[in-house]
C-alpha positions as CSV (number, residue, x, y, z in Angstrom):
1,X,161.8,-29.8,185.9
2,X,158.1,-31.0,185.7
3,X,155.7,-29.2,184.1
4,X,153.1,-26.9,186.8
5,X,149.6,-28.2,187.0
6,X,147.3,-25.3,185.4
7,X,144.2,-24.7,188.1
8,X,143.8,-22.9,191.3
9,X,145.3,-23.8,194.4
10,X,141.8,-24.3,196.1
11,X,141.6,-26.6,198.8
12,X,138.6,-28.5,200.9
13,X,135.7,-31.0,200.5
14,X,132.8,-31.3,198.1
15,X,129.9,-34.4,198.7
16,X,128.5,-35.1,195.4
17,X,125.1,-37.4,195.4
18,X,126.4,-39.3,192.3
19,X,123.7,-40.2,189.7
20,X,123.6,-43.5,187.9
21,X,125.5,-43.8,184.7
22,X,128.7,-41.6,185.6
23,X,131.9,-43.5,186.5
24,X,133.5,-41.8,189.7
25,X,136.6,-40.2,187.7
26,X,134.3,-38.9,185.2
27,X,132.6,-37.0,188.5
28,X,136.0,-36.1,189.9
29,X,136.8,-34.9,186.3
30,X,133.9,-32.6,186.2
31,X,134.2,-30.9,190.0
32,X,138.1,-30.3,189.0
33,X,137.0,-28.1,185.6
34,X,133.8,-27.0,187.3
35,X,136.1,-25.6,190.1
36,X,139.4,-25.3,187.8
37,X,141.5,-26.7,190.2
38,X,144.8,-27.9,189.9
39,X,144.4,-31.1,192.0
40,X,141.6,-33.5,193.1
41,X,140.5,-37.0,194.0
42,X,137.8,-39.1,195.7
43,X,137.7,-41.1,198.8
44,X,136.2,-44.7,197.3
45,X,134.8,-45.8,193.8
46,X,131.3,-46.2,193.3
47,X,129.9,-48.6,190.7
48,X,128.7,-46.6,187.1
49,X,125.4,-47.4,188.1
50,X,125.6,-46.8,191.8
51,X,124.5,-43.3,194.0
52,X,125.4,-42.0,197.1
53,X,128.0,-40.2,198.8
54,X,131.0,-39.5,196.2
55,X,133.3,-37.5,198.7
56,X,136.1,-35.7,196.4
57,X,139.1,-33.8,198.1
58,X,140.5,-31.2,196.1
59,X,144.2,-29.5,196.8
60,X,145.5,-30.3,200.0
61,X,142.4,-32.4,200.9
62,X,143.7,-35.3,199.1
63,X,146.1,-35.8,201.7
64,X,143.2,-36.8,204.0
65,X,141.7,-39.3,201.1
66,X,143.1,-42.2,203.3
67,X,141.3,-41.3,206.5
68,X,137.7,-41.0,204.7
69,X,138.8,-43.9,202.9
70,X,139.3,-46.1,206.0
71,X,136.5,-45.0,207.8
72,X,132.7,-47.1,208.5
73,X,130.5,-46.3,205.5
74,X,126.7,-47.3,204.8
75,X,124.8,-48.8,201.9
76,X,121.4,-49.7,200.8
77,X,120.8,-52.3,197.8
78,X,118.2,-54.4,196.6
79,X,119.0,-58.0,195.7
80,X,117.7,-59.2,192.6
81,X,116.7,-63.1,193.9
82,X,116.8,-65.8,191.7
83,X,119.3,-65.1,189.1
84,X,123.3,-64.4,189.3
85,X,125.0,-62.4,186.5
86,X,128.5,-62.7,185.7
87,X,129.2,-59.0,187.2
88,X,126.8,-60.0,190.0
89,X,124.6,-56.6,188.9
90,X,122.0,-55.8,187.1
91,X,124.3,-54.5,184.4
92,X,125.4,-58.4,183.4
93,X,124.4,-61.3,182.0
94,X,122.5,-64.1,183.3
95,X,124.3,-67.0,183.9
96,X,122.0,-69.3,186.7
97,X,118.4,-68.8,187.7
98,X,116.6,-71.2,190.3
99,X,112.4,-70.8,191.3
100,X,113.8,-70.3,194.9
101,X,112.3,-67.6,197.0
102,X,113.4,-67.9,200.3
103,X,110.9,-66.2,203.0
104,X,111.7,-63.3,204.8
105,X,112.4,-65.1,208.0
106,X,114.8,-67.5,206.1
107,X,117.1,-64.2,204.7
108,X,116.8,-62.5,208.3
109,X,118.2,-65.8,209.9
110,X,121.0,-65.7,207.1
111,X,122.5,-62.3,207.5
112,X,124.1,-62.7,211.2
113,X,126.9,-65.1,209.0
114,X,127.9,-61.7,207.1
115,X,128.8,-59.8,209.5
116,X,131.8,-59.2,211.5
117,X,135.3,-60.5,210.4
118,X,134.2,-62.4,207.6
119,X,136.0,-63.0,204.2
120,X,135.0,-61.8,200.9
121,X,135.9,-63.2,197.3
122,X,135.9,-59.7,195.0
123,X,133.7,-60.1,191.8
124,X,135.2,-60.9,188.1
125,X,134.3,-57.9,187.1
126,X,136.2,-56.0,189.7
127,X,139.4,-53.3,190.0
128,X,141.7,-56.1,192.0
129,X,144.8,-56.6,190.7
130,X,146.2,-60.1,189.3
131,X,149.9,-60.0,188.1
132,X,149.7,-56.6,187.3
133,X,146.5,-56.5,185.7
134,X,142.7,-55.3,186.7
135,X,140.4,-58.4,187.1
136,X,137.4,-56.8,185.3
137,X,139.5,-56.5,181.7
138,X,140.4,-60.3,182.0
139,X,136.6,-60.9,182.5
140,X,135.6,-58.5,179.5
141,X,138.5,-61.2,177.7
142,X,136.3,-64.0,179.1
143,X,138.8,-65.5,181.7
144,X,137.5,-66.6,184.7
145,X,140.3,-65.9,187.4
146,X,141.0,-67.1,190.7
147,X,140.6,-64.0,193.0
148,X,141.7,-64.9,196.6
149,X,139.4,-63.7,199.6
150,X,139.5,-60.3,201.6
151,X,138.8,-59.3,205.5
152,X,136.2,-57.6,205.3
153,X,134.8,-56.2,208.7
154,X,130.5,-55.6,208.7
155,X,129.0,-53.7,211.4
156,X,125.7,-54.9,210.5
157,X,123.6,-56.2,207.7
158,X,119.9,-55.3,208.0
159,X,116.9,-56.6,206.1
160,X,114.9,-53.1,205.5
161,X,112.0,-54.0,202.9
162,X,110.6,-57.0,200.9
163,X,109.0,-55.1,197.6
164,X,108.1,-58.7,196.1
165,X,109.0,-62.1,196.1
166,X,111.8,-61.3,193.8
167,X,113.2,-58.7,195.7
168,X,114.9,-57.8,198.8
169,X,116.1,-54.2,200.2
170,X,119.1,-54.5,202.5
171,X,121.1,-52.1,204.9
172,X,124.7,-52.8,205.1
173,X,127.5,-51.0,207.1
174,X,131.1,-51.8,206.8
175,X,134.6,-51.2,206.6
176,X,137.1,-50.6,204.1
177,X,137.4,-52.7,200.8
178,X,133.8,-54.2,201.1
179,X,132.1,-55.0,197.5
180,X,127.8,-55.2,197.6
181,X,128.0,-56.7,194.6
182,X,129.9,-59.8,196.4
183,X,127.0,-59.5,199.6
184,X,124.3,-60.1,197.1
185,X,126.2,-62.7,194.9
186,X,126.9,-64.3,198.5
187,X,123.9,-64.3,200.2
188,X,121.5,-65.8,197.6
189,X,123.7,-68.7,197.4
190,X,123.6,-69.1,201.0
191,X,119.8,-68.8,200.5
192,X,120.2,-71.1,197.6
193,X,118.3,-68.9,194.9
194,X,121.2,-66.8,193.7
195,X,121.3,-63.2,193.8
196,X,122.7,-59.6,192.1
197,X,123.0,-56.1,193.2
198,X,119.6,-54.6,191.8
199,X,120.2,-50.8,192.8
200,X,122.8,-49.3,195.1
201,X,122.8,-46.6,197.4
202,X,126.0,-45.3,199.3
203,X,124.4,-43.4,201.8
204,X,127.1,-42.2,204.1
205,X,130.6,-42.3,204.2
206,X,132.7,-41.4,207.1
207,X,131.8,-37.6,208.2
208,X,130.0,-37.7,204.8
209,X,125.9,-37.6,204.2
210,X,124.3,-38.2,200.9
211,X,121.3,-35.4,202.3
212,X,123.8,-33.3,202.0
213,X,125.8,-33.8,198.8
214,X,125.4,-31.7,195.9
215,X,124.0,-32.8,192.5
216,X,125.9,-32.4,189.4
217,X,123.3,-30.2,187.9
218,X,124.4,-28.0,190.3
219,X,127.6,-28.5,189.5
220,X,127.4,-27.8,186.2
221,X,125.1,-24.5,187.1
222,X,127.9,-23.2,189.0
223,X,130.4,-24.2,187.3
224,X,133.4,-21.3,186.7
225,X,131.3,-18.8,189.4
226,X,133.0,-17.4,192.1
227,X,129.8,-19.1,193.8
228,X,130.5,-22.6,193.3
229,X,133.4,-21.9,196.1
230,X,130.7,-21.9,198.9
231,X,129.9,-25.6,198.1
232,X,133.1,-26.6,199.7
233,X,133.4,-27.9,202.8
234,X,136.8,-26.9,204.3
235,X,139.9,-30.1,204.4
236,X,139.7,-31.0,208.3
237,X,136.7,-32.5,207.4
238,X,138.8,-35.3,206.0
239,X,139.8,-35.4,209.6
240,X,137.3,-36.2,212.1
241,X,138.3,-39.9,213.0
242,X,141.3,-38.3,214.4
243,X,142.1,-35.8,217.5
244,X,142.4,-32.7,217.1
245,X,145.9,-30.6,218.5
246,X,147.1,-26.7,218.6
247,X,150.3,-26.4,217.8
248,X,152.2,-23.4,219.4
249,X,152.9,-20.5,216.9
250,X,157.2,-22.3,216.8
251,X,155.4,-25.7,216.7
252,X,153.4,-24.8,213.6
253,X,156.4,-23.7,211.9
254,X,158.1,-26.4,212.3
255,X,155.6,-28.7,211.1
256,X,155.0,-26.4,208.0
257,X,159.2,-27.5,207.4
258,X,158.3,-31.0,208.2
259,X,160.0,-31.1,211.5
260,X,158.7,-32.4,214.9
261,X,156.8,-29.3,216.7
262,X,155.2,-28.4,220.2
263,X,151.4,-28.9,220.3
264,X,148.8,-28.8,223.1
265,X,147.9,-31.7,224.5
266,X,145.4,-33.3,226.8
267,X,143.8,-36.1,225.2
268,X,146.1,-38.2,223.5
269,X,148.5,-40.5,224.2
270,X,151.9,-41.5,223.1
271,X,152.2,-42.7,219.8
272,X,148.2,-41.9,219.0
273,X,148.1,-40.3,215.5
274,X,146.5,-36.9,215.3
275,X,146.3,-33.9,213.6
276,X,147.8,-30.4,214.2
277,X,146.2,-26.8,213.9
278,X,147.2,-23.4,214.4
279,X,145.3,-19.8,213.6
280,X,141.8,-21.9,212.3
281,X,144.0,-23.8,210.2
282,X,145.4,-28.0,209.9
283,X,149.3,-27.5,209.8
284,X,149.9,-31.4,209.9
285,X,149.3,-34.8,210.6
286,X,151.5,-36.9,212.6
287,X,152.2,-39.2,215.8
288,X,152.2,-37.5,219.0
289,X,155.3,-37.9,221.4
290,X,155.9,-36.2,224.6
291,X,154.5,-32.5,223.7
292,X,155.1,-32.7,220.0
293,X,153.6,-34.3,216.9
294,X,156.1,-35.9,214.5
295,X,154.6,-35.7,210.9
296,X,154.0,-37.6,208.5
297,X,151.6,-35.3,206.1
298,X,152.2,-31.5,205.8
299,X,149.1,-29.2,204.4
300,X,150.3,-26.0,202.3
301,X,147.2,-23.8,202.6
C-alpha cells in the first residue's frame, strides 16, 4: 500500500504573476508548501526568464489542468533583431549577427505568414522528447538534433511597439504547444536579420489574467496563514471552455461512484463534453447522452 501524501486536501485555483528567474516547478513548489497541500500542478511552463500568468491547480483542480492547458492564451515579447542565439533567447549565445534592420512596414507585411495553421520547428533548447530524452540536455551536450515540426494554430500576431532599430515588441495569441522563442527565431529569418526572444510576457491564459495573479512576495507573506486560503480561486474555474450541467441529487451520486447519472439539460447536445454540478459544487466531467453525463473525471471535494 502506497504511502499518503502529507498536506491538506485543499482544492481550487491560484494565478501567480511569475517573476523572472524562477523555473515554473520551483513556483508550483512554493504555492504547495506555502499552502501545505498535498497535491498541485500548473497549467503550461513558462520559460525561467519569462512572466505572466502561471495558473497552478491544487487538489482536485489538477484534474482540469488539461482544459486551461488547451485553451487560447496571449503573449507579448520583444524580438532582439539582428542576432540569433543557440536557445533563440536572450539567455544564449550568439551564434549569427547580420546589419539588417528591416522597417516596420516590412515586419508588419511578414506576420500574416505566422498565423493560422502553420508549422513550428521547437527550439534546441527545448522540453520535446527525442527517443526518450529531453532536447534541451542533448543541446547542453552540444548535439544539434533534428526536431520535426508542430501545428501550431495563431489567432493573430500583432506588431505593438518599435522601441529602436534593434527592437521589436509583438502581441501573439495562440493555441496549445506554441514556443515564442521559435516566433522570434522564425520571423527574423524571414526578415532576413535574425532574431531572439528579448523579454516575455504571458499575459492571459484561458479564464486566467496576469492583473489579477498574485506575486510570490505575497506568497511568501501568507504563507502557512489561514489567510493565504482567500487567494484561491475555487476549481470550476479550470472549467469555463466547457457547459455547465446540474445533476439531480441520484445523478450526482452516481457520478461521485463513477457511473453515468441524470443531469439537466438544455444546451448541449449529444456527445458534447461538459461538466456536472450539484449543491454549488463540480461532481464530474463527462460526455452528455440522452439526459445523463457519462464521466470521464470525478472531483472528490
Amino acid at each position: 500500500m502506497g504511502r499518503r501524501k502529507k498536506g491538506r486536501n485543499i482544492h481550487g485555483w491560484l494565478v501567480v504573476d511569475k517573476p523572472a528567474g524562477l523555473t515554473s516547478n520551483a513556483v508550483v513548489n512554493k504555492v504547495r508548501w506555502a499552502f501545505d497541500a498535498r497535491k498541485a500542478g500548473h497549467a503550461g511552463t513558462l520559460d525561467p526568464e519569462a512572466t505572466g500568468v502561471l495558473a497552478v491547480a491544487l487538489g482536485e483542480a489538477t484534474k482540469t489542468v488539461p482544459y486551461v492547458t488547451d485553451a487560447m492564451k496571449a503573449y507579448v515579447f520583444t524580438v532582439r533583431l539582428g542576432q540569433a542565439t543557440n536557445t533563440d533567447d536572450a539567455e544564449g549565445e550568439v551564434i549569427a549577427e547580420s546589419e539588417t534592420r528591416p522597417t516596420d512596414d516590412v515586419i508588419t507585411a511578414a506576420l500574416p505568414a505566422f498565423v493560422g495553421d502553420i508549422q513550428q520547428v521547437p527550439p534546441q533548447f527545448s522540453a520535446v522528447k527525442i527517443d526518450g530524452e529531453r532536447a534541451y540536455k542533448r543541446a547542453r551536450d552540444g548535439e544539434e538534433v533534428e526536431i520535426a515540426a508542430r501545428p501550431l494554430f495563431v489567432e493573430s500576431l500583432t506588431l505593438l511597439d518599435r522601441p529602436d532599430a534593434d527592437h521589436v515588441t509583438l502581441e501573439m495569441v495562440c493555441g496549445k504547444g506554441g514556443y515564442v522563442r521559435a516566433i522570434a527565431r522564425d520571423l527574423g529569418n524571414a526578415l532576413g536579420c535574425h532574431g531572439h526572444v528579448r523579454t516575455l510576457r504571458r499575459v492571459w491564459s484561458g479564464p486566467f489574467v496576469a492583473e489579477e495573479g498574485v506575486s510570490m512576495e505575497q506568497i511568501e507573506e501568507l504563507a502557512k496563514s489561514p489567510e493565504i486560503d482567500a487567494l484561491l480561486g475555487p476549481l470550476s474555474e479550470g472549467l469555463t471552455s466547457l457547459p455547465e450541467l446540474n445533476a439531480t441529487h441520484e445523478g450526482a451520486t452516481r457520478l461521485r461512484h463513477g457511473n453515468p447519472g441524470m443531469v439537466i439539460a438544455s444546451h448541449v447536445d449529444y456527445g458534447d463534453e461538459a461538466w456536472a454540478s450539484h449543491a454549488g459544487q463540480p461532481v464530474a466531467v463527462g460526455v452528455y447522452k440522452a439526459g445523463e453525463l457519462h464521466p470521464s473525471r470525478v472531483f472528490n471535494l
